[in-house]
C-alpha positions in Angstrom: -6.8 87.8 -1.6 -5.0 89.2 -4.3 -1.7 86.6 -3.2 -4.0 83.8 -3.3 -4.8 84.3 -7.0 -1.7 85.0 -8.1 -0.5 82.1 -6.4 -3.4 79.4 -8.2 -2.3 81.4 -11.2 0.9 80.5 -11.3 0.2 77.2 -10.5 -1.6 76.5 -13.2 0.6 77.8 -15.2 3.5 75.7 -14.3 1.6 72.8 -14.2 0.0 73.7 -18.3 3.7 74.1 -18.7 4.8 70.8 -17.9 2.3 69.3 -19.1 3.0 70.8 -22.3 7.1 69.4 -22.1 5.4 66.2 -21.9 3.3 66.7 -24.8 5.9 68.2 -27.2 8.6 65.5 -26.0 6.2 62.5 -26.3 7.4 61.9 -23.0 4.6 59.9 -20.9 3.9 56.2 -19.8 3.5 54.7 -23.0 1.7 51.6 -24.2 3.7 48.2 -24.5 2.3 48.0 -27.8 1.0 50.3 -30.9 -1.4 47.8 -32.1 -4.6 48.2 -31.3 -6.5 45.4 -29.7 -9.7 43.3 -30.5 -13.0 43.6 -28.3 -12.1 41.3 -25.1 -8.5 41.8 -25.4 -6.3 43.0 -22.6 -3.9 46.1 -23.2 -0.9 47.3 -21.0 0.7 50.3 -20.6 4.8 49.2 -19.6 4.5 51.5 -16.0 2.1 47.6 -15.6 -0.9 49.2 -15.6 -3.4 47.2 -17.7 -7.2 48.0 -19.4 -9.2 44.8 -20.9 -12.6 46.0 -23.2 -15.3 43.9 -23.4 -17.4 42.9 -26.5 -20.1 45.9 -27.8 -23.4 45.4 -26.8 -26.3 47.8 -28.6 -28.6 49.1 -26.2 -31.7 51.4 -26.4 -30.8 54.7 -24.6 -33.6 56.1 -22.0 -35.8 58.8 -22.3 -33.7 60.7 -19.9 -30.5 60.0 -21.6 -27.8 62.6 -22.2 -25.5 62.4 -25.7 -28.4 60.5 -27.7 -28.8 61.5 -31.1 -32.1 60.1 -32.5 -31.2 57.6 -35.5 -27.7 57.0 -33.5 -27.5 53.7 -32.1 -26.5 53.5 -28.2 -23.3 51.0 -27.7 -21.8 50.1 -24.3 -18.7 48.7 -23.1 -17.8 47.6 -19.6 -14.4 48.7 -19.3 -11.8 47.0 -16.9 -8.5 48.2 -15.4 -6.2 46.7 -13.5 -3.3 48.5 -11.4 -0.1 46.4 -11.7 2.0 49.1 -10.3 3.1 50.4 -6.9 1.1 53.6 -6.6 -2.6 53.9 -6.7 -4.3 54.6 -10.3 -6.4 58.0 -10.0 -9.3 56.1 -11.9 -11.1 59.9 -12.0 -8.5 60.8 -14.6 -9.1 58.2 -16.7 -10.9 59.4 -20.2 -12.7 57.4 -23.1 -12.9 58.2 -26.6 -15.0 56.9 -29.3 -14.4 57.2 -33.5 -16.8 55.2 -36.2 -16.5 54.5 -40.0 -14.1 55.2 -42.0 -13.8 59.2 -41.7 -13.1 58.4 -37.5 -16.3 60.9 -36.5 -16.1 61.4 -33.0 -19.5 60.1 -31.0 -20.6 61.6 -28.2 -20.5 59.8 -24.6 -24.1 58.7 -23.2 -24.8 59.9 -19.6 -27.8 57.8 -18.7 -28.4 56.1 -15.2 -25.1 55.1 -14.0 -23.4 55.0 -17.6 -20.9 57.3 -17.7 -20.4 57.9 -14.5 -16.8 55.8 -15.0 -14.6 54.1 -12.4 -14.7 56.4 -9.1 -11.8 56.9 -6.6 -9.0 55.4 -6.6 -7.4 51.9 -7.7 -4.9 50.1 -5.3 -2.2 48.5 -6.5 -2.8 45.1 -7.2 -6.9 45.6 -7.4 -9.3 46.3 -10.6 -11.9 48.9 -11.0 -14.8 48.0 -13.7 -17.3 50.3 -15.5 -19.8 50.7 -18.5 -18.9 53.4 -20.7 -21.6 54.2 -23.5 -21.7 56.1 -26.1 -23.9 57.2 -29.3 -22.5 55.7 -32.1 -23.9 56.3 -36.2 -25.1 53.7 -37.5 -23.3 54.0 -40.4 -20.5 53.9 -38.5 -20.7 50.2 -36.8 -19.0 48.8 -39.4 -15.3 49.9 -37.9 -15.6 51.3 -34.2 -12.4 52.7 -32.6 -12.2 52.8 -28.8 -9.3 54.5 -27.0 -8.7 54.5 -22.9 -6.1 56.8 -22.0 -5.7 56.5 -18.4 -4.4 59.8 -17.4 -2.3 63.1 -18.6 0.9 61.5 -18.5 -0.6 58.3 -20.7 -0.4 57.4 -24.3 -3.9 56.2 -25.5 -4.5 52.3 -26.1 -7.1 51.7 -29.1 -9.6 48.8 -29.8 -11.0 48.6 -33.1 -13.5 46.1 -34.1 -17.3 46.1 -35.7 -20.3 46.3 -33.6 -22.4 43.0 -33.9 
């Protein structure tokens, strides 16, 4: 018992290691481009792997919602991506980050229904995976909305910045 935990120790060790080389050597699949996109443009990272984000659309967050802030406005985007490459895309490691206004405050992802459940599984090469990502957005804030897909660990974030209509 007492192998097997030194053993998943050092595992994850080695693997916060490397991921840590990456990190501090800005090593990674990065983004053909350091622009950021407008809402319905399609973004590619140079491995071919590609993310297209759709226009905002407010919506009214359910009772049972989790990540609402009363006074926050809910805003959703259906998020495509499309594996250009030879391997399959581990869609389960793909994260989503928000920022609004000028000062960049981070909003919190909504969790209501299926929103924010994400793209599940796995994406084949050559194929798409689509999902709504939603999050809780100030309304102060709509004015300048930054969204930023970064597909995995070894990814450098592609951002989309435009005002929510």
């Amino acid at each position: 018992m007492n192998g097997t935990r030194v053993t998943a120790a050092a595992r994850l060790s080695a693997v916060a290691v490397m991921s840590a080389g990456l990190l501090a050597t800005g090593a990674g699949l990065s983004a053909a481009s350091d622009e950021p996109g407008a809402w319905g443009d399609t973004m590619r990272w140079k491995d071919g792997l590609s993310a297209t984000v759709s226009k905002p659309a407010k919506f009214t967050p359910t009772a049972y919602a989790v990540g609402h802030e009363a006074g926050h406005q809910g805003v959703k985007w259906r998020i495509k991506v499309h594996n250009g490459t030879d391997e399959p895309f581990q869609a389960s490691l793909m994260s989503v980050y928000v920022k609004a206004g000028d000062d960049g405050d981070s909003c919190e992802e909504i969790f209501d229904g299926t929103l924010g459940s994400g793209i599940s599984g796995s994406v084949s090469p050559g194929s798409s995976g689509t999902a709504e990502f939603a999050f809780d957005v100030p309304r102060g804030g709509l004015g300048k909305v930054d969204l930023e897909v970064v597909p995995g660990f070894d990814y450098a974030g592609l951002h989309w910045v435009g005002k929510v209509p």
